[in-house]
Each structure stands twice: as structure tokens, then as C-alpha cells.
C-alpha positions as CSV (number, residue, x, y, z in Angstrom):
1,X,98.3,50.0,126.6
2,X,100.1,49.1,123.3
3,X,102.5,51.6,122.1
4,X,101.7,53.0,118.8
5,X,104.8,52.2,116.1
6,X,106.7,54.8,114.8
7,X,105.4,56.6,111.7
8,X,108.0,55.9,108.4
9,X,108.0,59.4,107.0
10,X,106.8,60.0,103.4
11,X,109.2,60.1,101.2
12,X,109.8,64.1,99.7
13,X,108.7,64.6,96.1
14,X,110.2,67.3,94.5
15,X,108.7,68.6,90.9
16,X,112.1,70.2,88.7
17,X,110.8,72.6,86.4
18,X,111.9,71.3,82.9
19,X,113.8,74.5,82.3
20,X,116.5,75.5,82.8
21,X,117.1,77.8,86.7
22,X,116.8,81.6,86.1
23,X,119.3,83.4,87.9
24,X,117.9,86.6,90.1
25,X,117.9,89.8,87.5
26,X,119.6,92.6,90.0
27,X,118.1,95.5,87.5
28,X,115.7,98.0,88.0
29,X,112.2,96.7,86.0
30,X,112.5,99.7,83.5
31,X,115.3,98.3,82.4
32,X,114.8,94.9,82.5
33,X,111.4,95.4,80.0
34,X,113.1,98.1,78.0
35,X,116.6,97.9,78.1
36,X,116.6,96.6,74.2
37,X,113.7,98.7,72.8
38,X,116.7,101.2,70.9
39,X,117.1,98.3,68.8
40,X,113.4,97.9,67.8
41,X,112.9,101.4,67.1
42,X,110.2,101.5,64.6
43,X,108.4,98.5,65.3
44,X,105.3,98.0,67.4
45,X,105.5,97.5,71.3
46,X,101.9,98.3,72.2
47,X,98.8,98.3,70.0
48,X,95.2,99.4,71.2
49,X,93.3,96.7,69.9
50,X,90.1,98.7,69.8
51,X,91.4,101.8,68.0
52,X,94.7,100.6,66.5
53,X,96.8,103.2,68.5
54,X,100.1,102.2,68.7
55,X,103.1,102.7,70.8
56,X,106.6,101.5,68.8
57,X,109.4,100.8,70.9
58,X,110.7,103.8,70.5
59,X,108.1,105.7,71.8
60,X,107.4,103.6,74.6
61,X,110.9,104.2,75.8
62,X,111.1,108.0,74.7
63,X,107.3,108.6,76.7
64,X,108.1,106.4,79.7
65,X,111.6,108.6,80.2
66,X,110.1,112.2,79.4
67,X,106.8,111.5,81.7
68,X,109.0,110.3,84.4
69,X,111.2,113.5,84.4
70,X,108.0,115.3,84.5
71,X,106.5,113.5,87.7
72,X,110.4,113.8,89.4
73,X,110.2,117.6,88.9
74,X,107.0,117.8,90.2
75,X,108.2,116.0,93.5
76,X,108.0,112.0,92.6
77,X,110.7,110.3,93.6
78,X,111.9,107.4,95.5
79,X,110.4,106.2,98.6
80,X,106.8,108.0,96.9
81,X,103.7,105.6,96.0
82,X,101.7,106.5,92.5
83,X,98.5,105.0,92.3
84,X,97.6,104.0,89.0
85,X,93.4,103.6,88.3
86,X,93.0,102.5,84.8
87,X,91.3,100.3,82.8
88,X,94.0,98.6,80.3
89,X,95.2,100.8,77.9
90,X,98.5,101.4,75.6
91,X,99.8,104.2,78.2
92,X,99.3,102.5,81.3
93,X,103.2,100.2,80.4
94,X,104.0,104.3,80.2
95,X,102.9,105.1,83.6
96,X,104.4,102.2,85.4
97,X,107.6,102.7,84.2
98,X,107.8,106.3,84.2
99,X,106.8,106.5,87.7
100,X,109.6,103.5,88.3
101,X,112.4,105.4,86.5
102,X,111.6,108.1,89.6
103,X,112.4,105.2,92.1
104,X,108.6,105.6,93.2
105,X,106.4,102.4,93.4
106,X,102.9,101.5,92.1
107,X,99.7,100.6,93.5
108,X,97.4,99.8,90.9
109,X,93.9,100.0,91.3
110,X,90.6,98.2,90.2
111,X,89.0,100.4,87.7
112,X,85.2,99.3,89.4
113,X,86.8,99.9,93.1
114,X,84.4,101.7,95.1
115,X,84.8,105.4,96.5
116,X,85.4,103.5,100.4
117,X,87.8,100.8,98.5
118,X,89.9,103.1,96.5
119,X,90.1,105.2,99.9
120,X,91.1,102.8,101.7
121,X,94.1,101.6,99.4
122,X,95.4,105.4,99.3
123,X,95.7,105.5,102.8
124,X,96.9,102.3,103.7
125,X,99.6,102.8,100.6
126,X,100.5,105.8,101.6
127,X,100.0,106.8,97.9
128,X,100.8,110.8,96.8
129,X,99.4,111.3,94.0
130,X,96.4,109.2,91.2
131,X,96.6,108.7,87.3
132,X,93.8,107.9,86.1
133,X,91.0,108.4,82.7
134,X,87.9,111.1,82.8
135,X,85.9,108.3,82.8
136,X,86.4,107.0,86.8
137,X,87.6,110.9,87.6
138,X,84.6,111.0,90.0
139,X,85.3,108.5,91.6
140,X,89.0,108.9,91.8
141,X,88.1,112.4,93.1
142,X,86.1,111.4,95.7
143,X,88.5,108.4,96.6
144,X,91.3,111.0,97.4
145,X,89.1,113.6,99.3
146,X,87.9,110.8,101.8
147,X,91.9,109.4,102.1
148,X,93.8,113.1,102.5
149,X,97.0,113.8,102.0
150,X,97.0,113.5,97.8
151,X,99.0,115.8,95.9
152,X,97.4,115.6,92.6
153,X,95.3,113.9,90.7
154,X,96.7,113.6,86.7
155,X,94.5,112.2,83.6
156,X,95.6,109.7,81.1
157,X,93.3,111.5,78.8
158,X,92.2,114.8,79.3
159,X,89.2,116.5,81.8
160,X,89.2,119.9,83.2
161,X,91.1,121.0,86.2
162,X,93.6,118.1,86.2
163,X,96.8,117.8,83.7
164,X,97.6,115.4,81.4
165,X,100.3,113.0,80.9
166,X,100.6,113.6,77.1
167,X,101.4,117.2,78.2
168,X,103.5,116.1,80.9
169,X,105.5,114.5,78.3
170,X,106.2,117.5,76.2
171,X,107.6,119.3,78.9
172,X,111.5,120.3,79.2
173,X,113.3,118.4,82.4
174,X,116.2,116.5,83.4
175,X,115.8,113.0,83.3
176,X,115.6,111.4,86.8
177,X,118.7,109.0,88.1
178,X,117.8,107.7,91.3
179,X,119.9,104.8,92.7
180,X,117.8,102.2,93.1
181,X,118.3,98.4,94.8
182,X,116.5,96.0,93.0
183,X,116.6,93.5,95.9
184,X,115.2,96.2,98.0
185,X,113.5,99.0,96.2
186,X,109.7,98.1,95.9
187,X,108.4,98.7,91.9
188,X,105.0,97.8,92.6
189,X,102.5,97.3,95.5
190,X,99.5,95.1,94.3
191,X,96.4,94.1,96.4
192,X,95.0,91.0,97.1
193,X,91.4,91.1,96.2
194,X,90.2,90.3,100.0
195,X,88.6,87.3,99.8
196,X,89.4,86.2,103.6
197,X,89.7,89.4,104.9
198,X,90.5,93.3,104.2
199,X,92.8,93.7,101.0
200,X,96.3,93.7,101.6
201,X,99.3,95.1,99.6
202,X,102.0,93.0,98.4
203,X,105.0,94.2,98.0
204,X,107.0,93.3,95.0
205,X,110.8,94.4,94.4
206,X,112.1,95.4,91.1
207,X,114.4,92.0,91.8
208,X,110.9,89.9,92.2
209,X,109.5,90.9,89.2
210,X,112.5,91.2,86.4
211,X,113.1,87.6,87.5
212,X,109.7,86.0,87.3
213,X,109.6,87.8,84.2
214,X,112.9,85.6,83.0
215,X,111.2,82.9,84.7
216,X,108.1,83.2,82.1
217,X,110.5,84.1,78.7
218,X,110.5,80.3,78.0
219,X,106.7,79.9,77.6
220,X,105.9,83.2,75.9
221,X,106.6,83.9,72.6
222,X,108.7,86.2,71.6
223,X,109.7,86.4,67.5
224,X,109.7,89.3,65.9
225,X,106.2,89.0,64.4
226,X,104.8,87.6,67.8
227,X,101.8,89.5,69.3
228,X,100.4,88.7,72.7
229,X,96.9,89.8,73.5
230,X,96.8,91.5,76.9
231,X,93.2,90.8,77.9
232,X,93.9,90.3,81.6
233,X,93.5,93.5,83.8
234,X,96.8,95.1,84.1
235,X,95.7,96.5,87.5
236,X,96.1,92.8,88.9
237,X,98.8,90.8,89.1
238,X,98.2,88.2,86.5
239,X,97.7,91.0,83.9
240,X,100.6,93.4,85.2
241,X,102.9,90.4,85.2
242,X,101.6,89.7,81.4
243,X,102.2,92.5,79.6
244,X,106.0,93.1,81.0
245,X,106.4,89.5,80.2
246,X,105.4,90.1,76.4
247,X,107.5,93.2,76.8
248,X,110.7,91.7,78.0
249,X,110.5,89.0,75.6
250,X,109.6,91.0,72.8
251,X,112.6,93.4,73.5
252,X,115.4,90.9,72.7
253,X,113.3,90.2,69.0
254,X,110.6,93.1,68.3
255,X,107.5,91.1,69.2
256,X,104.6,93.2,70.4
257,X,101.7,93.1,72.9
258,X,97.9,94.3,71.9
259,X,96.4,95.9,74.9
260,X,92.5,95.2,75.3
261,X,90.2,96.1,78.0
262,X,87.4,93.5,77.6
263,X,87.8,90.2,75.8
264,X,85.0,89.6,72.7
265,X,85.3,88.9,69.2
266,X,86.3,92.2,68.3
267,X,89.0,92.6,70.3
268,X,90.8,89.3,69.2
269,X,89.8,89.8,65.3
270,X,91.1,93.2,66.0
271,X,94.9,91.3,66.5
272,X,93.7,88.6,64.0
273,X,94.1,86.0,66.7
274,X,95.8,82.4,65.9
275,X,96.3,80.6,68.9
276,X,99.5,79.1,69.2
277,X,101.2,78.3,71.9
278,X,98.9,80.1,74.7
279,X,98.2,83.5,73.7
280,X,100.3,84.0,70.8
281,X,98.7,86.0,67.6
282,X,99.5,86.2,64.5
283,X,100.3,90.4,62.5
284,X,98.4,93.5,63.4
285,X,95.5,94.4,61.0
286,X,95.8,98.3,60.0
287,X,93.7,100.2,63.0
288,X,91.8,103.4,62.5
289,X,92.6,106.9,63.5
290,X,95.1,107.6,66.4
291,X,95.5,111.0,68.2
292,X,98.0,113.5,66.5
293,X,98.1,114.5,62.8
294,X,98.4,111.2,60.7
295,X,100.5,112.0,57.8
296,X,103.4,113.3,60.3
297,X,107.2,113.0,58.5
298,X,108.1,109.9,59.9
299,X,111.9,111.9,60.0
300,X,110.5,114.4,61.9
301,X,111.0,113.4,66.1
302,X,107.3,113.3,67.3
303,X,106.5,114.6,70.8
304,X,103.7,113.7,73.5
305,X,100.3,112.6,72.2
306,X,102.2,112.4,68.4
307,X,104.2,109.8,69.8
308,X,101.1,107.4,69.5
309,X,100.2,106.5,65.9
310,X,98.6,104.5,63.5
């Protein structure tokens, strides 16, 4: 029998990016997104690109701090799971980082996820307490009675029996200052969508995500008058990776991100879209009404909802 002759092995192809390596980012994601939002104070971070709401850096940064020493002094801290079920809004950046400034991580959650599948992510998360909007409060309700073990159920918005986070962010505590790892410490805990089998959480260190944030900086723009419409879902990982990328490139020049939940011709007139370069839109039109009185002093230092303006 003939013996077979040796196989010549294939030679390795290796694809080089053609930028430049990004180093790893040891910092916590809060910072790494917000770290430069003093600097950019007045100018537009988030913008509701139905209603025209808008978060300015500002208030992203003063919200995300004064919600998360809310959620520490009601218990939240590190090691702790928030599940965030939302449909994309100009508060849920707020959440995520709030709940991250409390070393806790986040497991967001398909706004259309069934009773049995938002049960089963609770449990399997290990998740303490929901955010959520009035809108899916039945289901998160009935999601957190089937899982057990939930300590409270908070509103984006506002429905009876459940607090608020723009009250939350009114209230008087002590910033949290838990020492977090970013190599270790877990800042969010996605899940796949289950396509070959039961969804399974991923879990992402602050470390994972701050650096493939720096690895996306190159490719997303980031000038001053740069808008980025944020039409994927942020509950999944394409959309929660896209709207900290705008962020953290925006930070460094005062760019800004508008935050849609379905994608038609309203939403991207809304921005007045000009495709460039991907996603990248061209200034804000004026939006109508946003919560809180709307001819506030400007010198005046807004709290809670009043943070959120035209």
C-alpha cells in the first residue's frame, strides 16, 4: 500500500488592522465614556429624537452620579446585578452608568422578552432589582414574581406603587466610591439571543468594553458638531456598544448621540440625517416640549427630571 506524502501546511495569513494597536483601557467604563463630559458642559450628549429631550454633558454626568448614590444607599453595590428592561431612550446611558458607578453590573433585557424569558434571565443573573418604563411594568412585574428574590422594581417614567429614577436623582446621598478592577469587575452581562440553544450571559469587564470602545474611536466620528443616530437596541450588544462608542468619542470634542427606538423617516429627519461616514448626522433640529418648566434660568443648577431639556 502506497504511503500517502506528507501534507505541506498552508501557509498562515494574518489580516493587520490598518490602525494603529489600542492599548487595554484599565478604567472603570463610567469613566472611560465620561471622564471629559466637565469640559462639554452645556452641549448636547443625548437627544430623544422623537421628542427632542435632551441630556447635555453636564447633566448626563451630574444624573448618572446622583442616581447611582441613590441605588448605593438603597443597597446596590458591587458584586449586585441591575437588570435594565427598556426600550432605547435618553436615560437608559443614565442607568447603566449609575448602576456601574455602584460597582454593580448590568443585564439588559429585550423590551418584547416574554414573562418565562425575562424570568429566566433574573434568575440565572442573579439580578436584585429591574428598571424599567410603565409601558412593559406588567410584564416586568410578573417576570420578577415568577424569578424571586427581587428587591425592587424602579420606573424610568412614573407608574403607581414603584419609584422613579427622576426622584431618585433628587435625593441627598454620598456619592458611591467602590474600588473597582477593570480587568476583573464585570460592567455588563448581555445575553445571546439563543439561537442554538438556551440564552446565555456574557460577561463583559469594564477593561473589555472601555477598550473596544478605543478600538471603534477611529471609525466613528467624533467633532464637535457630530451626531450619531443610535437606532440599534441598546439592550443588545451591537446597540449598547454604539451609543458608549459615540459617547467616548464625543467626550474628547462635544459630539452627541440621538437616541431612537424604531428607525423611519421621522426619526432620521428628526436628527436631519447626512450620511457620512456610517452613521454620522449632520446638527439637531429644535425638538418640542421636554419635562420640567421650559423657560428655567439657565444659571440656576437644575435637579432630577429638570435636568432634561429642550
Amino acid at each position: 500500500m502506497a504511503r500517502k506524502a506528507p501534507q505541506t501546511p498552508h501557509p498562515a495569513h494574518v489580516f493587520h488592522s490598518a490602525h494603529p494597536d489600542v492599548a487595554p483601557l484599565e478604567v472603570p467604563i463610567h469613566d472611560a465614556v465620561l471622564g471629559g463630559a466637565a469640559a462639554h458642559g452645556a452641549r448636547p450628549a443625548l437627544v430623544d429624537a422623537l421628542t427632542g429631550d435632551t441630556l447635555d454633558y453636564a447633566a448626563l454626568d451630574h444624573l448618572s452620579r446622583r442616581l447611582a448614590a441613590a441605588l448605593a444607599a438603597s443597597g446596590l453595590g458591587k458584586g449586585d446585578v441591575l437588570a435594565l428592561h427598556s426600550p432605547n431612550s435618553i436615560l437608559f446611558p443614565v442607568v447603566f452608568y449609575a448602576a456601574s458607578r455602584c460597582g454593580a453590573a448590568v443585564t439588559t433585557v429585550h423590551p418584547l422578552a416574554t414573562e418565562a424569558e425575562f424570568a429566566r434571565q433574573l434568575t440565572d443573573s442573579r439580578a436584585s432589582r429591574i428598571v424599567t418604563v410603565a409601558a412593559l411594568l406588567d410584564t416586568a412585574r410578573a417576570a420578577a414574581q415568577r424569578a424571586g428574590g427581587l428587591t425592587e422594581i424602579l420606573l424610568c417614567d412614573r407608574a403607581d406603587g414603584h419609584r422613579s429614577l427622576l426622584d431618585l436623582t433628587t435625593e441627598d446621598h454620598p456619592e458611591p466610591a467602590p474600588q473597582i478592577d477593570p480587568a476583573t469587575d464585570l460592567a455588563a452581562l448581555p445575553y445571546s439571543s439563543g439561537t442554538t440553544g438556551a440564552p446565555k450571559g456574557v460577561m463583559l469587564t469594564h477593561r473589555s468594553i472601555a477598550t473596544n470602545l478605543a478600538q471603534l474611536a477611529p471609525v466613528m466620528a467624533n467633532g464637535p458638531e457630530d451626531r450619531v443616530l443610535a437606532v440599534l437596541p441598546f439592550f443588545h450588544i451591537y446597540g449598547s456598544k454604539g451609543q458608549p462608542a459615540a459617547r467616548r468619542g464625543a467626550t474628547s470634542a462635544g459630539g452627541g448621540a440621538c437616541a431612537a427606538d424604531r428607525c423611519d423617516q421621522a426619526t432620521s429627519s428628526s436628527c436631519r440625517a447626512v450620511v457620512v461616514q456610517g452613521l454620522r448626522l449632520g446638527r439637531r433640529r429644535s425638538g418640542r416640549g421636554a419635562p420640567g418648566p421650559s423657560s428655567r434660568d439657565r444659571r440656576s443648577e437644575p435637579q432630577g427630571a429638570d435636568r432634561i431639556h429642550r
